[in-house]
PALUMDO-825511 format. One record per residue (C-alpha): residue in three letters; x, y negated, z. Coordinates in steps of 0.05 Angstrom, whole numbers. Layout:
<gupas>
  zavo       u       v       w
   Ala       X       Y       Z
...
</gupas>
This chain:
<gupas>
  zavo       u       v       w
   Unk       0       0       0
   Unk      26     -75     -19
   Unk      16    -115      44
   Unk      33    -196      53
   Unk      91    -193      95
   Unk      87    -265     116
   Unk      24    -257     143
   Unk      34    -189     184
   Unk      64    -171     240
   Unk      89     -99     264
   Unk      72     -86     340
   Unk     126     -38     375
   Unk      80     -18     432
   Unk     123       7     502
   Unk     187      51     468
   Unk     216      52     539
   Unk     248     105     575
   Unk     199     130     625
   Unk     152     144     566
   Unk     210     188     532
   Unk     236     253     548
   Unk     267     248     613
   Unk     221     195     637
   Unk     177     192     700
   Unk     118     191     657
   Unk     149     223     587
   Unk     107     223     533
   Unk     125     293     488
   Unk     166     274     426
   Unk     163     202     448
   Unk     235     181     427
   Unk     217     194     362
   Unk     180     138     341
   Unk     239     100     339
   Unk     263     111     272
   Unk     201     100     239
   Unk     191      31     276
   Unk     265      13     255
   Unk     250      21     184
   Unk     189      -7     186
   Unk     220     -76     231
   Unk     277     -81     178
   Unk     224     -87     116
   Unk     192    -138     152
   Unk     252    -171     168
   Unk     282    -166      93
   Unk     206    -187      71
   Unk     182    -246     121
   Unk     142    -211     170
   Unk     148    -210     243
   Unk     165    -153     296
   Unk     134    -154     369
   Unk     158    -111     419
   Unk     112    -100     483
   Unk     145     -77     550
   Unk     109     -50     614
   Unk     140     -91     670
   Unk     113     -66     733
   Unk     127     -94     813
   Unk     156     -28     849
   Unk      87     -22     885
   Unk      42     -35     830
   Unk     -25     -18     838
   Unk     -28      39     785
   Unk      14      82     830
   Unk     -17     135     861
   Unk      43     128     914
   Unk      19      55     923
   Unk     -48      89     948
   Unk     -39     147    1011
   Unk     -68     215     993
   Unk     -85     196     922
   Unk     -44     236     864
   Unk     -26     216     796
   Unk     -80     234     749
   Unk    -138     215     804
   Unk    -178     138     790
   Unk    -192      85     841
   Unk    -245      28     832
   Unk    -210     -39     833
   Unk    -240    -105     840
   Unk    -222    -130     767
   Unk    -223     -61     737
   Unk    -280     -12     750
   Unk    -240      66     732
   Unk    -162      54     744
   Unk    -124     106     723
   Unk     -69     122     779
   Unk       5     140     746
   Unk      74     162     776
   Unk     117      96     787
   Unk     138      80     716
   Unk     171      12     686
   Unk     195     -16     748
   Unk     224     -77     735
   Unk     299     -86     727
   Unk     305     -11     731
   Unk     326      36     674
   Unk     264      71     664
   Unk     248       4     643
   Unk     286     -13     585
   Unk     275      -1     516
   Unk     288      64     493
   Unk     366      58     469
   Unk     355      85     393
   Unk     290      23     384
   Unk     339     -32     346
   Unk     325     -95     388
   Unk     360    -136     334
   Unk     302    -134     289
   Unk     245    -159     347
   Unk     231    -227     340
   Unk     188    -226     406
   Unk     181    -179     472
   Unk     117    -186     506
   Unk     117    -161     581
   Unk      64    -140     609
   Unk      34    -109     666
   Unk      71    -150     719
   Unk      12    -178     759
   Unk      17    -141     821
   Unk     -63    -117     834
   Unk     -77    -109     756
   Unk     -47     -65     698
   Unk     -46     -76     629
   Unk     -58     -23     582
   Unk     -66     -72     519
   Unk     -11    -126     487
   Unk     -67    -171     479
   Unk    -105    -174     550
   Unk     -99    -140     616
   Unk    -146     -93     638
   Unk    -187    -140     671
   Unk    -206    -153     588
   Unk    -202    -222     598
   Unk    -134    -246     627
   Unk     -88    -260     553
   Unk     -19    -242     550
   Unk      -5    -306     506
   Unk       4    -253     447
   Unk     -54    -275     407
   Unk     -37    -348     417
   Unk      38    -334     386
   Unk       6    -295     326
   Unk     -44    -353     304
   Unk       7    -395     311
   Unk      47    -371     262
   Unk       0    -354     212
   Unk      -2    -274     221
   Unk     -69    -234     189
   Unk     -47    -169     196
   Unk     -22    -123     247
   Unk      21     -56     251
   Unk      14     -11     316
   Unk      65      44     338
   Unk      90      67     390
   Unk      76     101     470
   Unk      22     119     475
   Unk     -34     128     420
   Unk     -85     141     472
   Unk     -64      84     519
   Unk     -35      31     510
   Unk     -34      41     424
   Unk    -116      43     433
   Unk    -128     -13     470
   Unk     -77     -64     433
   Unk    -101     -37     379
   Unk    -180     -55     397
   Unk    -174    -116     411
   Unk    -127    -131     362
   Unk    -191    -117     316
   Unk    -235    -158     365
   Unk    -192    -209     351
   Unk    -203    -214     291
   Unk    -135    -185     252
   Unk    -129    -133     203
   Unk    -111     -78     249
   Unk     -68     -14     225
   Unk     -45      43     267
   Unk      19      71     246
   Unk       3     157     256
   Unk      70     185     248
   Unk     100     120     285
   Unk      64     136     350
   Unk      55     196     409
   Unk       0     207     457
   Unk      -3     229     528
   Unk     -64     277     518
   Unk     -94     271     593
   Unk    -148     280     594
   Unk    -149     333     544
   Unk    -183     315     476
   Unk    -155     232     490
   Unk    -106     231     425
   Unk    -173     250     380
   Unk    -220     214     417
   Unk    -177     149     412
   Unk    -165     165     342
   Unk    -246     170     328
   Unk    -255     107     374
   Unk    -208      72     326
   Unk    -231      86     262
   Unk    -306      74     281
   Unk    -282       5     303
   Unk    -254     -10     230
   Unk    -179      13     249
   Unk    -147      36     190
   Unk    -102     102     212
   Unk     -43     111     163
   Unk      30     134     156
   Unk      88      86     153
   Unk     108     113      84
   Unk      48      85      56
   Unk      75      10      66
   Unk     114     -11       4
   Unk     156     -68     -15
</gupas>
């Protein structure tokens, strides 16, 4: 597919190291949207486009820990004031640690912006748009109307997270929204999330495609 480079921007969603292999919450295969991002962020370099990079940036007792809550586990959900189902994680993306950082094969030369979210102590943030209150902006929409961007590019950890809901409200706000399949890994809990999310997606206009398809 011929896209307008100037006018699009690829989103590099959370390639960090907790949600690769080795990680505190590793996401299977997870390191290997990498490659396929870096291809993808030097074309829109070479062409005019822009590369975002997102980055979970979490205080060490943030409240999607299940160790921030006694006798909760990971995988259990808590009713927050802001958020009605929280999902509760192991500690993940602390900040300044190295579970943190980006994932050391993601080529940081090519990212024009990193967006960090998820630092606001009693709220997460699943999305690069909005935290999961659904109404508190990360500033990313402001910077992509500002510079003229239509179209947006989604890969990265994880399709069924934090992919899904950049991804939605990406659409809700208004851009051409593309989710980059083979560019992208899901964490599959609960079982059946990767396909729901997927279904979700393109119901909501999403169009689900390879990064092969984008030519020059």
């Amino acid at each position: 597919m011929k896209i307008n480079f100037s006018s699009s921007a690829l989103l590099e969603i959370d390639v960090q190291n907790d949600f690769c292999p080795g990680g505190a919450l590793a996401i299977e295969q997870g390191d290997e949207v990498a490659e396929p991002l870096n291809k993808l962020a030097l074309l829109f370099s070479n062409k005019g486009g822009r590369t975002i990079a997102t980055q979970d940036w979490h205080l060490s007792s943030h409240v999607s820990f299940a160790s921030s809550h006694p006798g909760k586990k990971s995988g259990e959900t808590i009713e927050l004031p802001a958020v009605k189902e929280q999902v509760l994680w192991p500690d993940h993306c602390v900040q300044g640690t190295k579970g943190a950082e980006f994932h050391k094969n993601l080529d940081l030369s090519l990212v024009h912006l990193i967006v960090r979210k998820g630092f606001r102590q009693e709220l997460d943030s699943y999305s690069a748009f909005f935290e999961n209150d659904r109404k508190t902006p990360t500033g990313l929409d402001g910077f992509l109307k500002g510079v003229g961007i239509q179209s947006v590019f989604l890969g990265g950890l994880a399709t069924d997270y934090c992919v899904f809901y950049s991804a939605m409200d990406a659409a809700r706000q208004g851009y051409n929204t593309y989710v980059l399949r083979d560019a992208a890994r899901g964490v599959g809990f609960p079982k059946g999330s990767i396909e729901k999310a997927y279904a979700l997606m393109e119901k909501a206009g999403i169009c689900i495609i390879d990064s092969g398809s984008i030519g020059e």
